[in-house]
N, C-alpha and C positions, 0 to 999 in steps of 0.2 A: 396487600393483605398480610406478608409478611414484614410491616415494618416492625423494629425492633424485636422480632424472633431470634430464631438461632439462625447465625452469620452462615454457619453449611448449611442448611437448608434455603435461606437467601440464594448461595452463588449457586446450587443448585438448580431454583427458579429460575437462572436468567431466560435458557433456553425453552422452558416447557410450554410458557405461554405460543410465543414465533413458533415451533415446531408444529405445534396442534394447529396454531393457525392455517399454517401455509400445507403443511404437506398431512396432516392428519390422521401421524403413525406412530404415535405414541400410545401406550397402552402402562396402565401404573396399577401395581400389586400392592395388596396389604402390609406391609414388614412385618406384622406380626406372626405371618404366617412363614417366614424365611429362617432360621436358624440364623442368632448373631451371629455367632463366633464362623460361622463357614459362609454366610451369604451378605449380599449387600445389594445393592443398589450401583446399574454402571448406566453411566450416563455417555450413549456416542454422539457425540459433535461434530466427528467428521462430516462431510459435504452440507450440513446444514441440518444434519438429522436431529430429533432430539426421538433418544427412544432409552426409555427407563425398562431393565428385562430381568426376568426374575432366572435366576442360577437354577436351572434342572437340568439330569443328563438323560430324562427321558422325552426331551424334546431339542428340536433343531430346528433353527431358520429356516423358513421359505424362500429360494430363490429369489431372486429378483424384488427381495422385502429387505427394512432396514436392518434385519438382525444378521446381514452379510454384513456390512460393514462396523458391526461394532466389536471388532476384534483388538482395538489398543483402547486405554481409556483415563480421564485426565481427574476423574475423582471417584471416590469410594466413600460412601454412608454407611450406616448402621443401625442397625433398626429401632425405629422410634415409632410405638401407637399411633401418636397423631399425626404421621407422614402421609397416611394413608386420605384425612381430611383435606389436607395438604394438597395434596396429588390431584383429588376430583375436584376440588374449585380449582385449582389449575386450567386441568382437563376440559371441564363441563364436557356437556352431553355431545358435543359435534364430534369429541376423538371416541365413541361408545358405535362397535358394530361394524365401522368401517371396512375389514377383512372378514373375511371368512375362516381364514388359518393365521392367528393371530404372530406376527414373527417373534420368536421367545430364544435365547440362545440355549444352546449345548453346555455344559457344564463348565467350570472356568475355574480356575482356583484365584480364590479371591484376596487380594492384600488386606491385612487388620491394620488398616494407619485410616487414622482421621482424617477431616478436611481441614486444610489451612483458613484461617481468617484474616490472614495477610493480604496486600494486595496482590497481587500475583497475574493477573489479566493486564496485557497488550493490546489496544481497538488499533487498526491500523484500516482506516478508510483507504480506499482506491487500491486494498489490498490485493487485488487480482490484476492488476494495473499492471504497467512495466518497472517502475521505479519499486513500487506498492508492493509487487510480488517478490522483488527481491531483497527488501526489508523482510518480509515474512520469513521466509526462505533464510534468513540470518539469526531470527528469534529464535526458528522452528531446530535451528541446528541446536542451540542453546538450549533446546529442552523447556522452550516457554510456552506458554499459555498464550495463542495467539487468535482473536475474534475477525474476522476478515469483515471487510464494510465495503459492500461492492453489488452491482450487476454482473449475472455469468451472460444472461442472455441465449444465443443459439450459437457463439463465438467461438472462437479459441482460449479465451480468457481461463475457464478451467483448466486448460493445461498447464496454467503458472503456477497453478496451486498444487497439482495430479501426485507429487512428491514429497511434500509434505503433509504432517500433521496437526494441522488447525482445528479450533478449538470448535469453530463453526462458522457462518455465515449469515448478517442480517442485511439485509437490504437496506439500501437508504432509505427506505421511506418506514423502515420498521427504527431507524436509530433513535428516532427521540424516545419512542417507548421503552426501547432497552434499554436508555441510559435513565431512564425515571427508575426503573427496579435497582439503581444504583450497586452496579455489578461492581468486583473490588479490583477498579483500572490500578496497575499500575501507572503504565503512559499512552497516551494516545498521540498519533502520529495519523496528522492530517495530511494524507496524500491525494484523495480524489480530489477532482478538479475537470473543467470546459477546459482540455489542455490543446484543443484546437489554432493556429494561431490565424485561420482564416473564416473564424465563427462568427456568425452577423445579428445572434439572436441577443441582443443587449438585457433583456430581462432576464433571458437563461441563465446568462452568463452571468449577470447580478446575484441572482437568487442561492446560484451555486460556490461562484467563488467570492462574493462578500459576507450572504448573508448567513451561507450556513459558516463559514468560519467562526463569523461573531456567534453562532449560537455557542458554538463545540469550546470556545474561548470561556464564554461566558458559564457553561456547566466546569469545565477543569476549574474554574478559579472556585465556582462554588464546594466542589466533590476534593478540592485540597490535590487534585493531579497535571503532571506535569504535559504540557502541550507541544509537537514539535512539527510546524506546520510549512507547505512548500510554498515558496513565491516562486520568482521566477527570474532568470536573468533578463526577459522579456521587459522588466518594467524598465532598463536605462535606453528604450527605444534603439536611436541610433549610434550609439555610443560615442557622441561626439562631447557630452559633460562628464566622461571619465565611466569607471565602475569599482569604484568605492558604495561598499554597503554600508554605507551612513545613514546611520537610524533619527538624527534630528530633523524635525519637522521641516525647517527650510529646505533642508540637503535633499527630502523626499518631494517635495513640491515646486523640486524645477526638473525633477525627470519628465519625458515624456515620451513615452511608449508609443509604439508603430502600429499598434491593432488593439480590438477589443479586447483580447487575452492578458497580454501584456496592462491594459489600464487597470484590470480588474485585480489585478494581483499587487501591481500598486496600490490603487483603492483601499485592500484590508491593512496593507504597509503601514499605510499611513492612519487606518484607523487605530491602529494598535500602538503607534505613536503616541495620538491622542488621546487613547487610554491612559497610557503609561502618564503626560506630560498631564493631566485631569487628575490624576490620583486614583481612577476608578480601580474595582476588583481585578486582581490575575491568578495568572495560576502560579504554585510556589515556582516555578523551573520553568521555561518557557523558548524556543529559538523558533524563528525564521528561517528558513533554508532559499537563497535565489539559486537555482539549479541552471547549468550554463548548458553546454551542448550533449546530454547525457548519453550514452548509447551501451551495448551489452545486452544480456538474454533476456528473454520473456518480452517482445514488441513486438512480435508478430500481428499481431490483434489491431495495431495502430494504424495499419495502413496507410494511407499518404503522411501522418504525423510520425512515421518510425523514421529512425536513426538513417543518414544516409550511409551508414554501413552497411545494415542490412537493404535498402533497396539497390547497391551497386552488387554487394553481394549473389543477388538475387539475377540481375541482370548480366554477370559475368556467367554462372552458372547454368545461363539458359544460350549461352554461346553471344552475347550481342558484346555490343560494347560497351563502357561502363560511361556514361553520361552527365553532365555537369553544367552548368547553369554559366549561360556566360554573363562576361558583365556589364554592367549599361551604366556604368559609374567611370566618366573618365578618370583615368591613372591607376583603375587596377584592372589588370590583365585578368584573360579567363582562367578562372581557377585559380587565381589569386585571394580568392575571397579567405579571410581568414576567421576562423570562430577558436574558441576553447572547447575541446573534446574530454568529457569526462565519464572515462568508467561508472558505470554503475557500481562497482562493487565498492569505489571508493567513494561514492555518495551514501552506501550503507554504513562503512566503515565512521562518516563522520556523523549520520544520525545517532549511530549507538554510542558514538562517544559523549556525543551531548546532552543526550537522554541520563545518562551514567555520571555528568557534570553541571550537578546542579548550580553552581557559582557562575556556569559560560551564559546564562539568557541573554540574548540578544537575538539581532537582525546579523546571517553570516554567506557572504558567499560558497559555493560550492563549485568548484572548477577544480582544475588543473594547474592554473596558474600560467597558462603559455601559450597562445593563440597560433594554430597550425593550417595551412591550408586545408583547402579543400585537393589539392593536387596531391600531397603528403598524405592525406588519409584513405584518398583512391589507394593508389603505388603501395599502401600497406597491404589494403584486402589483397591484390595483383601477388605480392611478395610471400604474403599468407597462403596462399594458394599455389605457391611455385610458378605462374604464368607472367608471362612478359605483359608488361602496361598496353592496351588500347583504350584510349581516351576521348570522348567528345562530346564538342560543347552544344548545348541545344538553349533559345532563346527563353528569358525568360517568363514566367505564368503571368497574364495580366493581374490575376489578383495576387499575386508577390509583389508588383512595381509599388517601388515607393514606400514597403513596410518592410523591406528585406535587410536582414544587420550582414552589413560587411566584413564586421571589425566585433570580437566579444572579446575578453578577458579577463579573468577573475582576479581581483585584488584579492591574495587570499591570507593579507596581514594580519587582519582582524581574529581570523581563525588559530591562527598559529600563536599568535598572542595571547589568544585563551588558552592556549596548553593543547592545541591538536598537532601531532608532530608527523603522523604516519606520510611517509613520503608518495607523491601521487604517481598513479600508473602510466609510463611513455605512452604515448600515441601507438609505435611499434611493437609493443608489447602488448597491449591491452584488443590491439585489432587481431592480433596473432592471436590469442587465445578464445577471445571470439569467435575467430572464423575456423578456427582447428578444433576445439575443445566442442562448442554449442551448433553451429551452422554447419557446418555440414555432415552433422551427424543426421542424415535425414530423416531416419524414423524417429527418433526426439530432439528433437534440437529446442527443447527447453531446461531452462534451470531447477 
């Protein structure tokens, strides 16, 4: 309804319609009747709220209504007559009546600066996620504009967020609506994903990590924004043909992955090959990310799919002993098994880079570069903790046999080639700070 209006009132809109929708607590005042030069229009976005509130100081929020949280705020209007026509087609009659003490803020001194018509918005699907929330949490420090695209559910997953200031929250199944009111992305960073690697639902996992890829690909190349999306170290299955992220179609179509997860991530790999090799539409800036053995804050929520830092973590702390998967591969010993361990923060460190370098699009490994045991990664938490090592081995899961990687490591030439230079985080360093800094801060131990 607002195509080709004014652009602030556009980014305005993203939110109004979803808020009214879902939660029904939006309430929208005349502008006429606001004084420019002292009042405006604040739009809170935190938790998902969308609540437009008119500046008096002889009223105050109710309790336990959204005019509690709209205490910071990411834009400022000025009053324009036909905002107000605006507002109630928005609205329509479902946000009319809903309370009874309508939540209206306290008085506020209001900034006189315009709204930008730049791009200035970040989507970061699987934003409450572990990888997801800590991308957020890196924008959010940068003072950006940051849209979260996720399920909270009844989980932990809000606490990834509980620290920052996000712009708001849509739910996957509201994305394609929001992104038709064509909000001004800067970049979208495709991080949700069936990150399971023992998920059996072949359609699920189609629909999730092929086909909405292709949609979210297919809107950046139209909307002109850049895309920066996860695969997975999963797709070089058992890494016996190397792990080189070679983006040419042959070099993609002789991996073969150990599980559903892994094929599916190959699967968009190589659609996007196909793109690319077809001539079809892109987006101007574009990377892949294969993420290797990621571990660091905000996983709590993952349960069996978190980091085996945190479940040894967890199991030293409860006095047992910290447990390890023996091995059923002759010639490697228990806890021989070796993967590439990589910081989280150094997996954010390289999305903002490539986000920031539009010349790097490509397909890029994301590691370490160095494959460490699993005996080397225990002996860190142990170390971290001041406690002497107990160790043992317990046989392995029947649905692991046969899909399990013994061997990961990231070729991480291609990266450093593009001009990524930040040096990656030790194995002992990264688990130390982990397990000192976030884990066992018990009453938060998120980021």
């Amino acid at each position: 309804m607002l195509e080709g209006g004014d652009p602030g009132l556009q980014r305005l809109g993203m939110f109004a319609g979803p808020a009214c929708h879902f939660h029904g607590c939006v309430e929208f005042f005349p502008l006429h009747q606001i004084q420019a030069a002292d009042h405006g229009l604040r739009l809170g976005f935190r938790h998902g709220l969308g609540l437009v509130a008119q500046a008096r100081q002889d009223r105050e929020g109710t309790p336990g209504h959204a005019g509690q949280v709209v205490h910071e705020f990411t834009a400022t209007a000025f009053a324009r007559h036909d905002v107000l026509h605006w507002a109630r087609s928005l609205a329509g009659p479902s946000c009319r009546g809903l309370y009874r003490q309508r939540p209206v803020l306290k008085g506020f001194a209001f900034q006189k600066a315009a709204l930008r018509n730049d791009r200035t918005m970040h989507i970061v699907t699987g934003g409450a996620g572990f990888i997801g929330s800590n991308l957020v949490a890196a924008l959010c420090a940068r003072g950006e504009e940051v849209v979260v695209v996720d399920h909270l559910r009844q989980g932990l997953k809000w606490r990834n967020l509980a620290k920052h200031n996000i712009a708001g929250i849509v739910t996957p199944e509201e994305l394609h609506a929001f992104l038709a009111r064509k909000p001004p992305v800067k970049a979208l960073f495709h991080m949700g994903a069936i990150s399971a690697t023992t998920e059996t639902d072949g359609d699920l996992v189609a629909a999730t990590n092929i086909a909405l890829p292709q949609r979210l690909w297919d809107w950046c190349a139209d909307a002109g924004v850049p895309f920066i999306y996860a695969s997975s170290a999963a797709t070089y299955g058992d890494g016996s043909l190397g792990f080189e992220d070679d983006m040419r179609p042959e070099a993609l179509a002789r991996l073969r992955p150990l599980n559903l997860y892994g094929w599916s991530k190959l699967a968009f790999d190589r659609r996007v090959a196909q793109m690319l090799a077809l001539g079809h539409k892109r987006p101007p800036h574009w990377a892949g990310l294969r993420f290797f053995n990621v571990y660091g804050p905000n996983e709590h929520h993952k349960d069996r799919m978190a980091s085996v830092v945190l479940h040894k973590f967890n199991q030293v702390m409860k006095g047992e002993a910290a447990t390890l998967f023996a091995s059923d591969r002759e010639g490697i010993a228990d806890g021989e098994q070796k993967r590439d361990f990589v910081h989280v923060r150094d997996c954010v460190a390289a999305m903002l880079w490539l986000a920031a370098n539009p010349q790097a699009s490509g397909l890029y490994n994301i590691g370490s570069g160095q494959a460490r045991t699993f005996l080397d990664l225990t002996r860190a938490i142990y170390e971290a903790l001041g406690r002497n090592a107990d160790i043992r081995f317990v046989p392995m899961p029947d649905d692991l046999k046969g899909k399990y990687q013994y061997f990961t490591e990231a070729r991480m030439d291609r990266l450093r080639a593009a001009g990524f230079t930040l040096p990656p985080t030790t194995l002992e360093d990264g688990v130390r700070s982990y397990v000192r800094d976030v884990l066992t801060n018990a009453e938060d131990p998120f980021a």
